[in-house]
C-alpha positions as CSV (number, residue, x, y, z in Angstrom):
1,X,0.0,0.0,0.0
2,X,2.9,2.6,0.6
3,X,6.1,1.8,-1.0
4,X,9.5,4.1,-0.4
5,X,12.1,3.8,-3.3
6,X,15.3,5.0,-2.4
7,X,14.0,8.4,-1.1
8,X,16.2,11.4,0.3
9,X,15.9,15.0,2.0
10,X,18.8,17.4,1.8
11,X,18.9,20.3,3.9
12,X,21.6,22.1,1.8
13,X,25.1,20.0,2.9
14,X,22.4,17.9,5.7
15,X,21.2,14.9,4.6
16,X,17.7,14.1,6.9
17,X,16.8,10.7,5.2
18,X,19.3,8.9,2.6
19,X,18.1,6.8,0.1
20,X,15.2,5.3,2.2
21,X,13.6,1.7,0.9
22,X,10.5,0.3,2.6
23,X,7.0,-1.2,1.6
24,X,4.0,-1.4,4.2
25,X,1.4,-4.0,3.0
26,X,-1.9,-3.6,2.7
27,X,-3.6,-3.0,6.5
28,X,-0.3,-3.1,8.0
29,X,1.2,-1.3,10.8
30,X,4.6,-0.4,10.3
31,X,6.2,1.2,13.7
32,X,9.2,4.1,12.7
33,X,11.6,4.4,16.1
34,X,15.2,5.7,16.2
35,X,16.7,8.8,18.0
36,X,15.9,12.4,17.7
37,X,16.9,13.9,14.3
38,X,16.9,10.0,12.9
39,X,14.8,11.3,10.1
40,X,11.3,9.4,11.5
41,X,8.8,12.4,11.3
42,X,10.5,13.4,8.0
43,X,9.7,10.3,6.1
44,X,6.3,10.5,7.2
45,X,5.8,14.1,6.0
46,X,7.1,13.4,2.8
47,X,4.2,10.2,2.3
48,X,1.7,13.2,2.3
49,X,4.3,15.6,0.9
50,X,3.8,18.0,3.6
51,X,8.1,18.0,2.8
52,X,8.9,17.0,-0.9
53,X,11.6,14.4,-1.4
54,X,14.7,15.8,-2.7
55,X,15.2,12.3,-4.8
56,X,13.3,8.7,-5.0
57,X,9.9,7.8,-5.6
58,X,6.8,7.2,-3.2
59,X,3.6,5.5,-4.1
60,X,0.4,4.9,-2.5
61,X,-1.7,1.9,-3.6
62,X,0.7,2.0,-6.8
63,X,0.1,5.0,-7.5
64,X,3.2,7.5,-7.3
65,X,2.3,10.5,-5.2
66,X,3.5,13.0,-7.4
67,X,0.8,12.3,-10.1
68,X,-1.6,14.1,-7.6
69,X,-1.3,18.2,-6.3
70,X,-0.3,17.9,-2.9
71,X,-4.1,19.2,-1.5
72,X,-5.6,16.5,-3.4
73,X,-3.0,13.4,-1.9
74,X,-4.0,15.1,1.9
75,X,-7.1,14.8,1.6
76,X,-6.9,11.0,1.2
77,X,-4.6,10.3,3.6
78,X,-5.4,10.7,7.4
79,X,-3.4,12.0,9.4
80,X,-2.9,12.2,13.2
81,X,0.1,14.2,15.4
82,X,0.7,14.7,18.9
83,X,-0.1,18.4,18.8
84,X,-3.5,17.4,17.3
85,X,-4.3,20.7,15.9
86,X,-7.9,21.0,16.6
87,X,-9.5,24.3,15.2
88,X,-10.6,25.8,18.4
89,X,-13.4,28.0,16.7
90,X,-14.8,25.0,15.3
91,X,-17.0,22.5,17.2
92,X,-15.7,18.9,17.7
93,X,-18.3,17.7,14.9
94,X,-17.1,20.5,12.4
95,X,-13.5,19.5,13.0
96,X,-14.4,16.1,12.3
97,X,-16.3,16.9,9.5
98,X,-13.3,19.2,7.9
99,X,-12.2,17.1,5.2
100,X,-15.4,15.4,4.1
101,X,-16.9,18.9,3.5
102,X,-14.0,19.9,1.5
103,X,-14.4,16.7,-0.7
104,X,-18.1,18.1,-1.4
105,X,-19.8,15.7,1.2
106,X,-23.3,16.7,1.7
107,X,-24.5,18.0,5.0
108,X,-26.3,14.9,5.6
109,X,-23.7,12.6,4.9
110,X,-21.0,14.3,6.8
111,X,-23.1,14.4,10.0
112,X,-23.8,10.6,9.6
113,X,-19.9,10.2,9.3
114,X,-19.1,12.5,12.4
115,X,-21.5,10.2,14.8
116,X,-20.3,7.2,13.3
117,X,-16.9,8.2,14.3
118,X,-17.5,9.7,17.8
119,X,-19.5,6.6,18.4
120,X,-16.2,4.6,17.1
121,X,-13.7,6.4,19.1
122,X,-16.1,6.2,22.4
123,X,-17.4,9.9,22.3
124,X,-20.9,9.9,22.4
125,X,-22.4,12.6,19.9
126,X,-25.1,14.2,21.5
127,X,-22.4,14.3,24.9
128,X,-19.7,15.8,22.8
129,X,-20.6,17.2,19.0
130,X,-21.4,20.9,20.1
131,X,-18.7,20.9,22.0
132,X,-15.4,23.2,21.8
133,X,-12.2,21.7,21.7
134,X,-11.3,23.9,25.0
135,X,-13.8,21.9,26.8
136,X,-12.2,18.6,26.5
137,X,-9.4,16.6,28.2
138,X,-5.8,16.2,26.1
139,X,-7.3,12.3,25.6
140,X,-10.4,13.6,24.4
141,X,-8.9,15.8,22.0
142,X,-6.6,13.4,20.7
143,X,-9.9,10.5,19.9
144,X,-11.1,13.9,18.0
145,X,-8.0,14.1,15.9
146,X,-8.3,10.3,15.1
147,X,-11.5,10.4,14.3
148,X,-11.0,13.3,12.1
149,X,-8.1,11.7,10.7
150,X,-10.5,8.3,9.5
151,X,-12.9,10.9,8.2
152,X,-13.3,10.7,4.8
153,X,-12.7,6.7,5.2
154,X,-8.5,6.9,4.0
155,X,-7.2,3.7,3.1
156,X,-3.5,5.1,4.5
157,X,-3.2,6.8,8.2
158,X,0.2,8.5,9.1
159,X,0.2,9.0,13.0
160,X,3.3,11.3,14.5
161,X,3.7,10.4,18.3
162,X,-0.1,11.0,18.3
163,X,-0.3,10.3,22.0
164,X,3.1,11.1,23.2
165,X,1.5,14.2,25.0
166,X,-1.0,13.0,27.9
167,X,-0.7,11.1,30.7
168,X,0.9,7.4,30.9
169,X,-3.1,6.1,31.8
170,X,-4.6,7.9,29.0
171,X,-2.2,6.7,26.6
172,X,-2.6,2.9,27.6
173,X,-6.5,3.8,26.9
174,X,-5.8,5.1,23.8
175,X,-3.5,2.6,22.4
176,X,-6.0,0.0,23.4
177,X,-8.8,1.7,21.7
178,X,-6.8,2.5,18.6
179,X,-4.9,-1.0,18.4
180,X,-9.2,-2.0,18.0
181,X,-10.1,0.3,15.7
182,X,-7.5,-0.4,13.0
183,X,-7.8,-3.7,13.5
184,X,-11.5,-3.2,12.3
185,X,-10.8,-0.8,9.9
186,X,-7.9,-2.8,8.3
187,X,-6.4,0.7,7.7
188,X,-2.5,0.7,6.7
189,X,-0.7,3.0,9.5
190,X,2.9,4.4,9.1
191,X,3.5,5.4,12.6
192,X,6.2,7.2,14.2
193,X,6.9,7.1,17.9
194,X,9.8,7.6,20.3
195,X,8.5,5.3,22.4
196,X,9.7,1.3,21.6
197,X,7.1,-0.4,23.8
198,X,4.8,1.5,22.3
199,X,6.2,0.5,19.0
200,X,6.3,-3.3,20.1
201,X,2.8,-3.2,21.5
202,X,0.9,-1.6,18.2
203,X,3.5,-2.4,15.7
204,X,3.7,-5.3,13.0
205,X,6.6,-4.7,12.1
206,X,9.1,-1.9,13.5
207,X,11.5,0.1,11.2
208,X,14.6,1.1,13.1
209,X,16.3,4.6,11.9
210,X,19.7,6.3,12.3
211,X,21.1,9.3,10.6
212,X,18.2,8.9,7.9
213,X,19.3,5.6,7.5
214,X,17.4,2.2,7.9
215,X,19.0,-0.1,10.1
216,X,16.5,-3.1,10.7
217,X,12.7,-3.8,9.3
218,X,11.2,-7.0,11.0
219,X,8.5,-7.9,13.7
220,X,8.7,-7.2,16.9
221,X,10.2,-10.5,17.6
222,X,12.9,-10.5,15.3
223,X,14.3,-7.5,16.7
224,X,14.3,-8.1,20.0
225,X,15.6,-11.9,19.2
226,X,18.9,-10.5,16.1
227,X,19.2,-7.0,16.5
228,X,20.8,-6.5,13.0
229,X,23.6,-3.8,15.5
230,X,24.5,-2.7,18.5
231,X,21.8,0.5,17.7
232,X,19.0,-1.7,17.3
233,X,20.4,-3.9,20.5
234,X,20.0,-0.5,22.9
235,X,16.9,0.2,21.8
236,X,15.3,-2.9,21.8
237,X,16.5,-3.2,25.5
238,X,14.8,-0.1,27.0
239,X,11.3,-1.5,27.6
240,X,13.3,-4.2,29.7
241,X,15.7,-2.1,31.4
242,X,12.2,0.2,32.3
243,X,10.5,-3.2,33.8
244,X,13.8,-3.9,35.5
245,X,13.9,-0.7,37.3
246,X,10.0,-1.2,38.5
247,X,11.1,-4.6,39.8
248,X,14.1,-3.2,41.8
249,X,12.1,-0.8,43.6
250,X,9.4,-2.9,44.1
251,X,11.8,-5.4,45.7
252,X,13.7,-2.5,47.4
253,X,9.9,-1.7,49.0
254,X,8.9,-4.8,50.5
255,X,12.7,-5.4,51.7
């Protein structure tokens, strides 16, 4: 469904991603992780050419993205951050409704879509449609941004640490709810995070970044059973060195 041939972004002398090759299948959740600056959120941009590749070739469903104006790829592609990026003078059902009105949706249809969604993301309408995006909690907002993000029913979601920003609780929640939804959606999700149990818990495969460069693409298994380096090997070990930590105190507490 999205297929990266060799694709690059200079910065001048920089290079952000070099000569990047990947595929995600069809309903597929592929995981980006690596360090800061690794080049994560920039491959992701350039899938919805928010950035434009300085070389290479990207296609969606075969299709390479350049054939379309970069308006017209957006709106068929959701799209989900961590900032979220709610319109605050809009109500919760008119940011949800945002891009189906702009594909010429009729009023009808986009408020059958906007329940169906705030139903899906466990919103109740008549609870939340009217209401501003000030009103809500940071988890609330962020079900708002996914569920404006599935709204004109994309077959490709890119998600950018979408709930790096609220509380550990809230984000187990939502990582719950969204592992269910795309699993009933079947939607293909390129997803960045910093966070590599996050990445092992949603992901079906992880790709593993440094200096713009790929270092490993497998499952979850595979890369905490070969790391391909001693990169990978670090990262892979932080969700156990977390759970290690927890233990020792723990034991620390009852001696």
């Amino acid at each position: 469904m999205i297929e990266l041939e060799a694709v690059s972004k200079r910065y001048g002398d920089v290079v952000a991603v070099d000569a990047l090759s990947l595929a995600v299948a069809e309903g597929e959740l592929l995981a980006l992780v690596g360090s800061s600056g690794c080049g994560k959120t920039t491959t992701l941009k350039m899938v919805n050419r928010l950035i434009e590749p300085s070389a290479g070739r990207i296609r969606i469903g075969g299709r390479d993205t350049r054939e379309l104006a970069g308006p017209e790829l957006r709106r068929r592609i959701g799209y989900c951050f961590q900032q979220v990026g709610l319109f605050p003078h809009l109500s919760v059902a008119d940011n949800v409704g945002v891009t189906p009105q702009l594909l010429g949706w009729d009023a009808a249809r986009v408020a059958r879509r906007v329940d169906e969604l705030l139903e899906l993301v466990e919103l109740p309408p008549a609870r939340y449609r009217e209401r501003a995006p000030a009103a809500l909690s940071g988890g609330q907002q962020q079900r708002v941004g996914l569920a404006r993000a599935l709204a004109a029913g994309p077959e490709v979601l890119l998600m950018d640490e979408p709930f790096g920003a609220v509380d550990p609780l809230t984000r187990d929640r939502l990582q719950e709810r969204f592992h269910a939804i795309r699993k009933r959606l079947g939607i293909t999700t390129l997803f960045v995070t910093h966070d590599v149990a996050e990445a092992l818990r949603l992901g079906d495969r992880i790709a593993v970044l440094d200096a713009g460069r790929l270092l490993q693409l497998g499952t979850p298994r595979e890369l905490l059973r070969a790391p391909a380096d001693a990169t990978v090997a670090r990262l892979m070990e932080t969700p156990r060195r977390q759970s290690q930590q927890v233990e020792a105190l723990l034991r620390a507490d009852g001696a």
